[in-house]
N, C-alpha and C positions, 0 to 999 in steps of 0.2 A: 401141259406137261413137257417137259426138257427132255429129249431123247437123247440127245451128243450127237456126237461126229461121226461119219462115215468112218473108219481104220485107213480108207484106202489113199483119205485126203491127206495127205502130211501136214505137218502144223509149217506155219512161219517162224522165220526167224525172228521175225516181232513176237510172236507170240512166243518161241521157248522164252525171248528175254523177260516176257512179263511173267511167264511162271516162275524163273529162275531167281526174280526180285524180291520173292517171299523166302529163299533159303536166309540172310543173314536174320532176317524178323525171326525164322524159325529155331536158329542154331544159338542165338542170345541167351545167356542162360537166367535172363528175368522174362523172358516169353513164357506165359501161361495160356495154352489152348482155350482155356473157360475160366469163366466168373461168377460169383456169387452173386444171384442177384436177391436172392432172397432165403429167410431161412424160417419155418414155420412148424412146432410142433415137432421136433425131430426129422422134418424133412429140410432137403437143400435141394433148391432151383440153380442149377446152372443155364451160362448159356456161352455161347461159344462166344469168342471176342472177334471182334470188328473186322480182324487181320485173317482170322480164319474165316470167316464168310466174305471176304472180299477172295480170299485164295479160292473158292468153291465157284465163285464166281468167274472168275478168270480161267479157271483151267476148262468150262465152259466155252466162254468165250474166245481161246486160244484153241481150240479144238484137241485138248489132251479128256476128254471125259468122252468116250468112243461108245458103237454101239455095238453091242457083242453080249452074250450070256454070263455078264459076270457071274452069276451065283452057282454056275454051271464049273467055271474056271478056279473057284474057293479054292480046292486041294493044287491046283499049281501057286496062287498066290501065296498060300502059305507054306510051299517049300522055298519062296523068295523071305519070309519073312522067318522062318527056320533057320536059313542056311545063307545068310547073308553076302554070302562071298559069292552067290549067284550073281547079285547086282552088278558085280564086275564086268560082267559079261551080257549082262542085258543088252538090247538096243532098244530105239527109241518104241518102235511097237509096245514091247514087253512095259515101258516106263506106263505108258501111256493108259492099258490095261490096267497095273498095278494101283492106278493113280485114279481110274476108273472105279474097280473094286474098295477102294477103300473109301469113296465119298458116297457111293451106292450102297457099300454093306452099314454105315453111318446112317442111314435109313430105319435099317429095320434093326438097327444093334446101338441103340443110340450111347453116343459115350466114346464108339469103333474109332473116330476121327481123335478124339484127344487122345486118347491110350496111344494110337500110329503116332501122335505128335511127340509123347510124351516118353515116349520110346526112342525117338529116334528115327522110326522109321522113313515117315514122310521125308523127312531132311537127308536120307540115304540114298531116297529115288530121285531128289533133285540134286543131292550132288552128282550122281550119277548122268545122269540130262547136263550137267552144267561140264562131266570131263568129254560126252561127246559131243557137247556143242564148239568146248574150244580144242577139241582137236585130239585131246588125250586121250580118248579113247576109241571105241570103231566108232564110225561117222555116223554121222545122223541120214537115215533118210534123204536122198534129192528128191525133188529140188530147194534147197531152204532160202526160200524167197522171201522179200518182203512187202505187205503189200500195198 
């Protein structure tokens, strides 16, 4: 089982760049979260595409999937996804949770991760990562190392 990241380790600069490398796959407007792979009887099989389970992977790997009581956190994530003009103000912690809750509530809600794609949302928390990474907005966490 996959726990994530300590909160208290900050990610690298390597790593926001590889999270950050899934916003233009995301904001493309022939990107579809999921696929048809089968359709049987009135039912349809989806499954998520390549690019979204490679991001799922990565933000793993990049240490943005942290350990903390997501499900406990639900009513603040979703005053970020209520009230959008929150993100503005985010920092990387808040990114990182947010990014946490939505691949963990993808879990037990399954569908949660296309809907956030399909939304917009995902693409709002990495723009978000992407104006404090390059500077326009409050800074990221020190020390953003590489490693």
């Amino acid at each position: 089982m996959i726990i994530g990241a300590d909160e208290a380790v900050r990610p690298s600069l390597a790593g926001v760049e590889a999270v950050l490398a899934f916003l233009p796959i995301f904001e493309d407007p022939r990107f579809l979260p999921e696929v048809v792979v089968a359709e049987e009887e009135g039912w349809t099989l989806e499954q998520y595409t390549d690019e979204v389970y490679e991001f799922e992977r990565t933000l793993y790997r990049a240490g943005f999937i942290v350990q903390f009581d997501w499900s406990r956190w639900e009513p603040e994530a979703f005053r970020y996804y209520r009230d959008p003009g929150l993100l503005e103000t985010a920092d990387c912690g808040v990114l990182r949770r947010l990014l946490t809750f939505h691949i963990r509530k993808n879990v037990v809600c399954e569908g949660h991760l296309a809907g956030m794609l399909r939304e917009g949302e995902i693409q709002a928390i990495l723009r978000r990562l992407a104006a404090l990474a390059d500077g326009t907005g409050a800074e990221l966490p020190s020390p953003m190392t590489r490693p």
